[in-house]
BAKE-364978 format. One line per 2 residues: their letters; for each residue x, y, z of N, C-alpha, C. Coordinates in Angstrom, 1 decimal. Layout:
! BAKE-364978
a = X/Y/Z/X/Y/Z/X/Y/Z  ...
END
This chain:
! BAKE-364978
xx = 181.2/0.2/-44.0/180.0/-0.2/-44.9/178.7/0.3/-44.2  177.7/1.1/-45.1/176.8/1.4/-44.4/175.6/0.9/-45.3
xx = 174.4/0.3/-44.0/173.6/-0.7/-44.6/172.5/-0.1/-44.8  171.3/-0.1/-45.8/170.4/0.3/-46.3/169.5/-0.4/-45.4
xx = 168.9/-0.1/-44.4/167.6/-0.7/-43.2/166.7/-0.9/-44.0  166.2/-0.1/-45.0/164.9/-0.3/-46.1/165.1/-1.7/-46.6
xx = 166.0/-1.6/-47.2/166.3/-3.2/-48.1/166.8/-4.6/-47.3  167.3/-4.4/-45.9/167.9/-5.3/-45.2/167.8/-5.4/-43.9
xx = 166.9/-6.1/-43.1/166.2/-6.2/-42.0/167.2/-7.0/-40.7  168.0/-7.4/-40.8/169.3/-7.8/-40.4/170.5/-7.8/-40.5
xx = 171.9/-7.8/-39.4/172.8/-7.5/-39.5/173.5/-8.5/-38.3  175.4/-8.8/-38.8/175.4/-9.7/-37.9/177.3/-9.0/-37.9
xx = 177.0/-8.9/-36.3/178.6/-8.0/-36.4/180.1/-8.8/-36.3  180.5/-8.2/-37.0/181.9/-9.1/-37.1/182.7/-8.1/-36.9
xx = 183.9/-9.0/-36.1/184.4/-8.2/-35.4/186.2/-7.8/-35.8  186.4/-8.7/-36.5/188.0/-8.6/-37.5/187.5/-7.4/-38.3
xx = 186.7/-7.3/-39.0/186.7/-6.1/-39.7/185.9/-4.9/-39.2  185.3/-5.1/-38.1/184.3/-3.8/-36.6/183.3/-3.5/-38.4
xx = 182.5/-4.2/-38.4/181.3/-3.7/-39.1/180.4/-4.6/-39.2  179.1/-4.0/-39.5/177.7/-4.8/-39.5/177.7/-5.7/-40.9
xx = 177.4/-6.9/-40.8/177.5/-7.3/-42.2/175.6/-7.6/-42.5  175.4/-7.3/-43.8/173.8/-7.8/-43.6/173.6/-9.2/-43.9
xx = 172.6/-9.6/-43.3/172.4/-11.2/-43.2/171.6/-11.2/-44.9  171.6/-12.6/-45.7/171.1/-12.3/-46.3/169.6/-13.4/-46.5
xx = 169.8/-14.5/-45.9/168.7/-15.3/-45.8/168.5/-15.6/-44.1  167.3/-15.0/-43.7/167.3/-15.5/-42.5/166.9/-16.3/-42.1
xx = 166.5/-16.9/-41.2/166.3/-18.0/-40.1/164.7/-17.8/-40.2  163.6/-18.9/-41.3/162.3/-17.9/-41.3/161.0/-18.8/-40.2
xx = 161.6/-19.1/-39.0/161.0/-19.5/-37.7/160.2/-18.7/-37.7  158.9/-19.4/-36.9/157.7/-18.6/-36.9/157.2/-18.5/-35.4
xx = 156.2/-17.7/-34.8/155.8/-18.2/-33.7/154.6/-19.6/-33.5  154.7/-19.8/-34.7/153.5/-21.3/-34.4/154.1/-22.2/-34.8
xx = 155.9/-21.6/-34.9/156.4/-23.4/-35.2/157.4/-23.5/-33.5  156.6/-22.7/-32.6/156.9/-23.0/-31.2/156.3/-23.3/-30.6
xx = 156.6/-24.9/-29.4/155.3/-25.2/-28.8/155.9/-25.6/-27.6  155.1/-25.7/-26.8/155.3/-25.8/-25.1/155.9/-24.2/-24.5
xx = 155.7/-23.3/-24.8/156.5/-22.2/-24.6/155.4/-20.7/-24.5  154.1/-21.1/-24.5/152.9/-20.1/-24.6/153.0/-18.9/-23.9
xx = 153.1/-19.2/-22.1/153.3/-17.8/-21.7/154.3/-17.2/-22.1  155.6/-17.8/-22.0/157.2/-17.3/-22.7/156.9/-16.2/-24.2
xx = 155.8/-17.0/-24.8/155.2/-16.2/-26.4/154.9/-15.2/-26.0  153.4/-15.3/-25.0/152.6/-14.3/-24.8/153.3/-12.7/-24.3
xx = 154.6/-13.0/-23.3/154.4/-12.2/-22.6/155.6/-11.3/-23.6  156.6/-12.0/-24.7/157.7/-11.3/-25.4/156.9/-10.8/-26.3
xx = 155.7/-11.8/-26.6/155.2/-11.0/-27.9/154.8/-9.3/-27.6  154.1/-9.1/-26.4/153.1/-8.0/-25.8/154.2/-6.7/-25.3
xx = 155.8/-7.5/-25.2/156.4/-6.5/-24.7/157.3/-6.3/-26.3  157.3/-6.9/-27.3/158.1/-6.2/-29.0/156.9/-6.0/-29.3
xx = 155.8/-5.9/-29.1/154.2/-5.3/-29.8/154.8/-3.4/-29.2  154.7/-3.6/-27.7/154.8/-2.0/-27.1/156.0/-1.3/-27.8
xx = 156.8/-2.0/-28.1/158.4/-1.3/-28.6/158.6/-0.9/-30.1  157.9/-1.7/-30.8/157.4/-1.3/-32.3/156.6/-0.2/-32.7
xx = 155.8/-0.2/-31.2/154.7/1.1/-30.9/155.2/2.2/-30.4  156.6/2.5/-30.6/157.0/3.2/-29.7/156.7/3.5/-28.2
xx = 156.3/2.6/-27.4/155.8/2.7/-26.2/156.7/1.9/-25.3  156.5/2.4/-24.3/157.8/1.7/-23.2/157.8/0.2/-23.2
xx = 159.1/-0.3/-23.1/159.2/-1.9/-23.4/160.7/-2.0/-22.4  160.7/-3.1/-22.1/162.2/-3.8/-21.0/162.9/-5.0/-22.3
xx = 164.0/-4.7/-22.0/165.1/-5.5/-22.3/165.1/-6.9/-21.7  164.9/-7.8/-22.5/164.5/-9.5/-22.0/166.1/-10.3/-22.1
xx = 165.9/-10.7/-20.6/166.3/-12.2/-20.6/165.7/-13.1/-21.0  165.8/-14.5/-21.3/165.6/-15.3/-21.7/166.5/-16.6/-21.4
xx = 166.2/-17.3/-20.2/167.1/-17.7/-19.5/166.9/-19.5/-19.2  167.4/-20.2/-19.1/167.3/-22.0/-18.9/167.6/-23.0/-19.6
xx = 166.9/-24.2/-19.9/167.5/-25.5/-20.0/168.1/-25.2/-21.0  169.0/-25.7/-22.2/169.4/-25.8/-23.2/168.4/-26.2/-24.6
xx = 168.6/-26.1/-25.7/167.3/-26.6/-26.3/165.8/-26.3/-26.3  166.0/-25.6/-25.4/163.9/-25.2/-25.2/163.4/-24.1/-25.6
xx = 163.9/-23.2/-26.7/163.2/-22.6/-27.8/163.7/-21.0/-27.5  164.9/-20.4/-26.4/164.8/-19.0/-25.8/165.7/-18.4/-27.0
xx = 166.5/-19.0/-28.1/166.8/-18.3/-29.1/165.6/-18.0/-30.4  165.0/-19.2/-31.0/164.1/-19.8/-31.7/163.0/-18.6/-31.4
xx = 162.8/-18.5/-29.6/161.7/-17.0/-29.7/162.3/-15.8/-30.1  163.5/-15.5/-30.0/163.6/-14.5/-30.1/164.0/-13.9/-31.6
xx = 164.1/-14.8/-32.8/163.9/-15.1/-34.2/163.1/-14.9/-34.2  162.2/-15.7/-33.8/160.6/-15.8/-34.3/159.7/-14.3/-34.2
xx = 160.2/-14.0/-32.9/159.3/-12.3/-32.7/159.8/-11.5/-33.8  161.4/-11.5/-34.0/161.7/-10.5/-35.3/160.7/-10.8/-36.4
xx = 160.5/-12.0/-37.1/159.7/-12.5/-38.1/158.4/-11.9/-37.8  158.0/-11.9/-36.9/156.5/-11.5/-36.7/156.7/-10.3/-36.9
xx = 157.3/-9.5/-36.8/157.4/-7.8/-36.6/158.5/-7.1/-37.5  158.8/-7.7/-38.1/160.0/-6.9/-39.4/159.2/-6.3/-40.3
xx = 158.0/-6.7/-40.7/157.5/-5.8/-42.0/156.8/-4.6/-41.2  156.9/-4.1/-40.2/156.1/-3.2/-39.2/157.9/-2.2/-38.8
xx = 159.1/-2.3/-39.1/160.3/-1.3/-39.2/160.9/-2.5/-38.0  161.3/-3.5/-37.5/161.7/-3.7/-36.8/162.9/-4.7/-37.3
xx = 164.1/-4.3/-36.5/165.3/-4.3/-37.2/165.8/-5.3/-36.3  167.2/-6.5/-36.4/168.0/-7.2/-35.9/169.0/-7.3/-35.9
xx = 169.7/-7.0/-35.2/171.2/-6.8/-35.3/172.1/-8.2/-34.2  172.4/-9.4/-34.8/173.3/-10.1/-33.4/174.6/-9.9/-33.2
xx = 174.9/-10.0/-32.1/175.9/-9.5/-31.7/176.8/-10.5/-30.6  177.5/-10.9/-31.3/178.5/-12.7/-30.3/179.2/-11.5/-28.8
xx = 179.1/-12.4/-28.0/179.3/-12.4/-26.6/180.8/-11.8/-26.2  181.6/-12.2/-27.3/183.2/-11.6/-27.2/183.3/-10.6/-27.7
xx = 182.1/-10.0/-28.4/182.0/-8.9/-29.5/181.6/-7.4/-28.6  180.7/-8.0/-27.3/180.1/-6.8/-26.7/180.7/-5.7/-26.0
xx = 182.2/-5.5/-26.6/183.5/-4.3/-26.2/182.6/-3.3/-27.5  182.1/-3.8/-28.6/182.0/-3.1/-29.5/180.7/-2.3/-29.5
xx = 179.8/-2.7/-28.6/178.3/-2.8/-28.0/178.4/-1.4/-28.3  178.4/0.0/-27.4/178.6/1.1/-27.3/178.7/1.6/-28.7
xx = 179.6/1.3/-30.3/179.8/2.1/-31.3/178.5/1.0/-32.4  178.3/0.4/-31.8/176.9/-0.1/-32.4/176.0/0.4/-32.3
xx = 175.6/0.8/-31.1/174.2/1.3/-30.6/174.5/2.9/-31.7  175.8/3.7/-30.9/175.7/4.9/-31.7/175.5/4.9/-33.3
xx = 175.7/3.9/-34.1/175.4/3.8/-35.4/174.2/3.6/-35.5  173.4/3.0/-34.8/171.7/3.0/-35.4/171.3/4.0/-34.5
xx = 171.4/4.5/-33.3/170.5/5.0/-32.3/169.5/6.5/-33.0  170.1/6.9/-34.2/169.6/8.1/-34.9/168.7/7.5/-35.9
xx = 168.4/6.3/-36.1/168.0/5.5/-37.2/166.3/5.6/-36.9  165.4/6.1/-38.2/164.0/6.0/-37.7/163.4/4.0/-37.4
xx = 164.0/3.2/-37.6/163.8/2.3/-37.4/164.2/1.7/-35.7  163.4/0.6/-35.3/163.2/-0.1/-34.4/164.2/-1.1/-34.3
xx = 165.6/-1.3/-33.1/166.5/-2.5/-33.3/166.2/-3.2/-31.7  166.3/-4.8/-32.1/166.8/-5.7/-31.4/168.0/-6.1/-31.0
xx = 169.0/-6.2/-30.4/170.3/-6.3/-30.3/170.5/-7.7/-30.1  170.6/-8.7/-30.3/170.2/-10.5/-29.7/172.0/-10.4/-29.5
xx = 171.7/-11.0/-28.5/172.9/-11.8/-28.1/172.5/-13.4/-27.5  173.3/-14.1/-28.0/172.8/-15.7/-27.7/173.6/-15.9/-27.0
xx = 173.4/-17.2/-26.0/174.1/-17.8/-25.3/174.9/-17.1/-24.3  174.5/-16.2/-23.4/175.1/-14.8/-23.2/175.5/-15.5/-21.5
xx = 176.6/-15.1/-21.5/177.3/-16.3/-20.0/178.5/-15.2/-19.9  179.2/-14.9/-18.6/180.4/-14.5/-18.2/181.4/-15.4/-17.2
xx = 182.4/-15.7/-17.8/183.0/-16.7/-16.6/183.7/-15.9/-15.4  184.0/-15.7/-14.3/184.3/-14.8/-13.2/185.4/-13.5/-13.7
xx = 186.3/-13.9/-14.1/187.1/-13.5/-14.7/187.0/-12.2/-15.8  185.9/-12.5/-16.4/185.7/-11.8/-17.9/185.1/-10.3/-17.5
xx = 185.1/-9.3/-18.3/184.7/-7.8/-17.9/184.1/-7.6/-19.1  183.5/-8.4/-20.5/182.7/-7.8/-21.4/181.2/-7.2/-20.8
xx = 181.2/-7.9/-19.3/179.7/-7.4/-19.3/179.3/-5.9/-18.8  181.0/-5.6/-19.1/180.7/-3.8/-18.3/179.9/-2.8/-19.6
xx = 180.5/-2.9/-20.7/179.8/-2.5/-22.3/178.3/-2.7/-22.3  177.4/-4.0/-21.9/176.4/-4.2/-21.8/176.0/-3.8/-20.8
xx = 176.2/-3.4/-19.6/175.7/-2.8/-18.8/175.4/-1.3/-18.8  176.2/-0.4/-19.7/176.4/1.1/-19.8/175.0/1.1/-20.8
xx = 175.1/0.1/-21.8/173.7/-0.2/-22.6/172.3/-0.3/-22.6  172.7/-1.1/-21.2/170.9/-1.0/-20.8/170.7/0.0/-19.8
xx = 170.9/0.6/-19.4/171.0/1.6/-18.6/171.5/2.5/-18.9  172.1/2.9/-19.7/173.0/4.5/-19.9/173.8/4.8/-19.4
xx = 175.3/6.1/-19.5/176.1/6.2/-18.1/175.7/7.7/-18.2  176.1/8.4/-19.1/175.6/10.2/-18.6/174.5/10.4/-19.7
xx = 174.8/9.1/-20.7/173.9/9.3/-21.4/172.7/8.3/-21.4  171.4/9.1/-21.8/170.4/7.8/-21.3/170.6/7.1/-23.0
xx = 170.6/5.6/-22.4/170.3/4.7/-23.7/169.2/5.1/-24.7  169.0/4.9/-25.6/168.7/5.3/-26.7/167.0/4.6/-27.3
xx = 165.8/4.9/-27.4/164.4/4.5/-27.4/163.9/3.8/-28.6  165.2/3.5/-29.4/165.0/2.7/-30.8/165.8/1.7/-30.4
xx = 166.1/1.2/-29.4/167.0/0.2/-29.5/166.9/-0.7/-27.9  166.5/-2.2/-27.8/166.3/-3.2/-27.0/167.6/-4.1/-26.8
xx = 167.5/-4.9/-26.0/168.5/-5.9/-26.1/167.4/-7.1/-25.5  167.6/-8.3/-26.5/166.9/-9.4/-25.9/168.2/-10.4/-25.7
xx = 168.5/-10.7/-25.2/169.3/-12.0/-24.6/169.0/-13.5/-24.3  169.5/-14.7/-24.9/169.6/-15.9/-24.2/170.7/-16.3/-23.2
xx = 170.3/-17.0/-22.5/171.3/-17.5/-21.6/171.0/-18.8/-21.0  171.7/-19.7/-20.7/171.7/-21.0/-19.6/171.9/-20.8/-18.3
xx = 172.5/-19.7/-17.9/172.3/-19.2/-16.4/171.1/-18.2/-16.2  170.7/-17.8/-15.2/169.9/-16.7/-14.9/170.5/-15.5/-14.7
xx = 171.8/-15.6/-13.3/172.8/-14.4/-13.7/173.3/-14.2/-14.6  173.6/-15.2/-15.4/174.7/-14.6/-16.4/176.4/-15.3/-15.7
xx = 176.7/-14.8/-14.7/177.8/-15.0/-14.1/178.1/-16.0/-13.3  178.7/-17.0/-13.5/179.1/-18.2/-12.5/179.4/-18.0/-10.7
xx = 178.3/-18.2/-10.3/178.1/-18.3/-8.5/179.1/-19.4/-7.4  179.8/-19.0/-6.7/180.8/-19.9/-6.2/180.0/-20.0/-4.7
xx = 180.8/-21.2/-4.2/179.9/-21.3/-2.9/180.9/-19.5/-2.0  181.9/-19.3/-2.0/182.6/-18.5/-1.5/181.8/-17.0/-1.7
xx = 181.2/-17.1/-2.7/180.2/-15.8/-2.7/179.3/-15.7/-1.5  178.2/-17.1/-1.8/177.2/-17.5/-0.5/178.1/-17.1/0.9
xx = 179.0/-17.4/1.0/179.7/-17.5/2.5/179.7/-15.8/2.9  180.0/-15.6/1.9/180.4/-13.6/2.3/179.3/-13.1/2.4
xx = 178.0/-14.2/2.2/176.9/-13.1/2.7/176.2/-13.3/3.8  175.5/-12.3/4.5/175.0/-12.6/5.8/173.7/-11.9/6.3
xx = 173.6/-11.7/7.4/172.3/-11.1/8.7/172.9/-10.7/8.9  171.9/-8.9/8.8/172.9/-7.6/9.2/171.2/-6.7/9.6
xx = 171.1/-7.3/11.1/169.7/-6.8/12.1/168.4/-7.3/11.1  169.1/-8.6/11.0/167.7/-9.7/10.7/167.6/-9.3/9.1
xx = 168.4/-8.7/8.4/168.1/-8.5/6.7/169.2/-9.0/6.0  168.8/-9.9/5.0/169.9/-10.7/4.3/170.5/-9.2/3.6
xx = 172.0/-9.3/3.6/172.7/-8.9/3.0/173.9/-9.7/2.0  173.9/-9.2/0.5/174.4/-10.2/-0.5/176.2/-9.4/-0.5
xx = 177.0/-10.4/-0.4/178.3/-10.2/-0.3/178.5/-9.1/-1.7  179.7/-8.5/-2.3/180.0/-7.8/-3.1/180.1/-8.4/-4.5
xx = 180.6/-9.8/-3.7/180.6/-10.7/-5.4/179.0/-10.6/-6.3  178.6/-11.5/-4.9/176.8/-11.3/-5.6/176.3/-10.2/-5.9
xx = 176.5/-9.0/-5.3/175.9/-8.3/-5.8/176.0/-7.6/-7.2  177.2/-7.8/-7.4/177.5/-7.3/-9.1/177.2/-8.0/-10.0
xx = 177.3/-9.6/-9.6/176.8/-10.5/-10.7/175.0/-10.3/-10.8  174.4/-10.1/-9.7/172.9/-9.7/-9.9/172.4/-8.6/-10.4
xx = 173.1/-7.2/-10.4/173.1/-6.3/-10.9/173.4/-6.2/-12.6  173.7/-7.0/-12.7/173.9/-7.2/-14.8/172.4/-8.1/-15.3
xx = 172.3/-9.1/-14.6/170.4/-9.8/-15.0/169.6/-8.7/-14.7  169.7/-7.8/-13.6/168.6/-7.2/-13.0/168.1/-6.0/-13.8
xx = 169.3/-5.7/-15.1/169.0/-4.5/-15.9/168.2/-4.9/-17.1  167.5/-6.2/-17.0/166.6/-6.5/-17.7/165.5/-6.7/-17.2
xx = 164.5/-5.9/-17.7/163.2/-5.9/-16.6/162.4/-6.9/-16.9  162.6/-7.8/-18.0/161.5/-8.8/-18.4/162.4/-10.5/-18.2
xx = 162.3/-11.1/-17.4/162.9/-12.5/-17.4/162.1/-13.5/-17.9  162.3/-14.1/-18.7/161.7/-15.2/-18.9/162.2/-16.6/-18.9
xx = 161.8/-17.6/-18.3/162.5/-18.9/-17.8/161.9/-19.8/-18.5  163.2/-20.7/-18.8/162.7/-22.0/-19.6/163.1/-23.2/-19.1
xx = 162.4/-24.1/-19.3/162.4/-25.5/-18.8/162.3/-26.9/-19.7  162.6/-28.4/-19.6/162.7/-29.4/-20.1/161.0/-29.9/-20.2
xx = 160.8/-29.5/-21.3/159.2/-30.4/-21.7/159.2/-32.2/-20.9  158.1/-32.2/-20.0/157.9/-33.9/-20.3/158.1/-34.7/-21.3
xx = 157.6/-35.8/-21.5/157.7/-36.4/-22.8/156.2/-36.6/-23.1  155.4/-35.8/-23.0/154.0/-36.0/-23.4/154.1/-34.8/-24.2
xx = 154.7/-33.8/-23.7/155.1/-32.0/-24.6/156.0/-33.1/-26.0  157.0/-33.3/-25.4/157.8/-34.0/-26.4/157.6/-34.3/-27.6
xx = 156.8/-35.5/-27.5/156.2/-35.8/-28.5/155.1/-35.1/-29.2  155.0/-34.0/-28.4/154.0/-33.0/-28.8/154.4/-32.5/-30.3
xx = 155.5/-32.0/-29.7/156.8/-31.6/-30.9/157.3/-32.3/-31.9  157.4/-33.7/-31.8/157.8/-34.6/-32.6/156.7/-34.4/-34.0
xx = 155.2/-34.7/-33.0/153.8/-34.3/-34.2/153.8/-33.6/-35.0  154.7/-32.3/-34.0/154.1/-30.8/-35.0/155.3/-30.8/-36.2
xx = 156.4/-31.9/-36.2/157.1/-31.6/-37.5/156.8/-33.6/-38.3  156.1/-33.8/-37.7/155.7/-35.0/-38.5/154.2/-35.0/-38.9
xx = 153.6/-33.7/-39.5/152.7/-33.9/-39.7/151.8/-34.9/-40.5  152.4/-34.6/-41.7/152.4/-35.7/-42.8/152.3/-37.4/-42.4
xx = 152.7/-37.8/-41.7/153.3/-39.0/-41.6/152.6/-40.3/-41.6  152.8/-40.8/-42.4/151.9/-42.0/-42.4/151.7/-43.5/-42.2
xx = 152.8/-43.3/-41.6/153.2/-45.2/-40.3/152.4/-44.7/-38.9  152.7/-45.1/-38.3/152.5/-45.7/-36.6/153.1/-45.1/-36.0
xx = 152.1/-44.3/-35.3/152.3/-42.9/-34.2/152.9/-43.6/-33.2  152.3/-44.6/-32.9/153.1/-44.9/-31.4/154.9/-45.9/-32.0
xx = 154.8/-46.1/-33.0/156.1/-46.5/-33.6/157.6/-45.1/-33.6  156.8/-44.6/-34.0/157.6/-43.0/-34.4/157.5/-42.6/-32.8
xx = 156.8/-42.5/-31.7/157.0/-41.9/-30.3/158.1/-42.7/-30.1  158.2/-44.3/-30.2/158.8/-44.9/-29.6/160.3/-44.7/-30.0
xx = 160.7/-44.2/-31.6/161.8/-44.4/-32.1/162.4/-42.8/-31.3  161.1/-41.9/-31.5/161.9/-40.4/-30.8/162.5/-40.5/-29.7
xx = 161.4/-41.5/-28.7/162.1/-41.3/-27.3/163.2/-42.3/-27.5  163.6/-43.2/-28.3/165.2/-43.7/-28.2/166.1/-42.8/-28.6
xx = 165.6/-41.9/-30.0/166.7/-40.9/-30.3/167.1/-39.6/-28.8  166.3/-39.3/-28.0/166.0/-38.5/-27.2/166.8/-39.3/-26.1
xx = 166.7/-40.4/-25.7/167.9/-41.6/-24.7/169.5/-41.4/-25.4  169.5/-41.4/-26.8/170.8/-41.5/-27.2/171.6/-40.2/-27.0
xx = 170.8/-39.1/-26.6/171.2/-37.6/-26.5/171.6/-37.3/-25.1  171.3/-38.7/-24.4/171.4/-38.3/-22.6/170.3/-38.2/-22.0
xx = 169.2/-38.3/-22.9/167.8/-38.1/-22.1/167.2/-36.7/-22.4  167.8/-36.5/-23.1/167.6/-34.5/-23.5/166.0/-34.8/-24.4
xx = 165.0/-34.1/-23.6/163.6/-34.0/-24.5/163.9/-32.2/-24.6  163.8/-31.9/-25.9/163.4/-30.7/-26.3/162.8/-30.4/-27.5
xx = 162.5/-29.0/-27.9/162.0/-28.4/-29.5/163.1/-29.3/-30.2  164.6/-28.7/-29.4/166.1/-28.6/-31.0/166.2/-30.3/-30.7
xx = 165.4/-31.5/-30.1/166.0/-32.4/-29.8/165.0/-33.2/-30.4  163.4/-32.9/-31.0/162.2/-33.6/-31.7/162.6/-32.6/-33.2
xx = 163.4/-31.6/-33.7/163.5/-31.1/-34.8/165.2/-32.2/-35.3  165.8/-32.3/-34.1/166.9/-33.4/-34.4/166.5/-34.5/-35.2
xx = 165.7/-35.2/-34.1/165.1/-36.4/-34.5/164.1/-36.4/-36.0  163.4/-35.0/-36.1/163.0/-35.0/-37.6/163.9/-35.0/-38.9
xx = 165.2/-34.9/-38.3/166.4/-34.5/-40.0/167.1/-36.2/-39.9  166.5/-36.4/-39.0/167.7/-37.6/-38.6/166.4/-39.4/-39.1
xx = 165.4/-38.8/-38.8/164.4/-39.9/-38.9/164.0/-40.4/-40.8  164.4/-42.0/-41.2/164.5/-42.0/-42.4/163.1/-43.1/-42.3
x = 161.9/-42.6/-43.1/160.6/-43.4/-43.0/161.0/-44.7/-43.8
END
């Protein structure tokens, strides 16, 4: 099946039948329905501004706590920049063997693609991350100037670190040298030139969040803080965006 880019600004790959399917209602997050996350904004926005502009741009990680908005931005930027040719394509983490006949299907395309991969983790074992690595880098061929990868993840490498890694590395005439394990697992983050790290809002951010979807509301602010931060205790203590949007679907006035 081949998709009309003009009429359909996303695609989401599936992999029992190896084709793009088009999304047809998307996710219509904005960048001002994100808060606590400004530099994280500023600096993704300024690097999909350059890439829209055909101008040199890096492939983002988007890396930390759970819940703190590193997928939600990366929605959000498409929204800001879709009616300007910029295209989305996600692509699940078990899927990225298929990475390589993806890319060659848009790479000729006069339009602009994001490649999202969420939650993007390798456990020791796994080898999907060799496909993605030929990707952002190229092997004889250079990767392709219509096409980015932005990535979430909960690790920074990507790849689960053992203490037996640490051990194999050492001082070699006073310069750390990283054992072979580490080095490969650092060598797959490192092909993204743009990192961006996320973190657990206080609970003064918190409820920052809670406001910005309780705008309307018209009981007792400090009643409504008090009932979030119990819903926010019942979660383990978890303060986030997805954990004050929780508490908005869940909260009955």
């Amino acid at each position: 099946m081949s998709i009309d880019w003009n009429k359909h600004q996303a695609a989401i790959w599936r992999s029992r039948k190896e084709y793009l399917r088009p999304v047809q209602n998307i996710d219509p997050i904005s960048l001002d329905d994100l808060l606590g996350v400004e530099r994280q904004k500023h600096l993704l926005l300024a690097n999909t501004e350059r890439f829209v502009n055909k101008q040199k741009a890096n492939n983002a990680l988007l890396w930390g706590a759970r819940g703190t908005g590193k997928s939600s931005l990366i929605k959000a930027m498409f929204n800001q920049f879709y009616k300007q040719g910029l295209r989305l394509v996600e692509v699940d983490k078990d899927d990225l063997i298929f990475l390589p006949e993806i890319v060659d299907e848009i790479r000729d395309i006069e339009h602009r693609f994001i490649i999202y991969c969420d939650d993007l983790s390798f456990e020791a074992n796994e080898t999907h991350y060799k496909s993605l690595k030929s990707v952002l880098e190229g092997s004889i061929e250079l990767p392709p100037d219509n096409v980015l990868i932005y990535a979430s993840s909960n690790r920074r490498h990507l790849v689960p670190e053992s203490m037996q890694d640490n051990r194999d590395s050492g001082l070699v005439e006073g310069e750390l040298h990283y054992a072979d394990a580490i080095e490969e697992k650092i060598s797959l983050s490192d092909r993204f030139g743009l990192w961006l790290s996320f973190y657990p809002p206080g609970q003064e951010q918190y409820l920052e969040m809670v406001d910005h979807y309780f705008k309307g509301f018209k009981g007792s602010r400090d009643e409504l803080h008090a009932e979030a931060l119990r819903f926010s205790q019942s979660k383990g203590g978890a303060r986030s965006g997805r954990t004050a949007k929780q508490f908005f679907q869940f909260y009955v006035e």
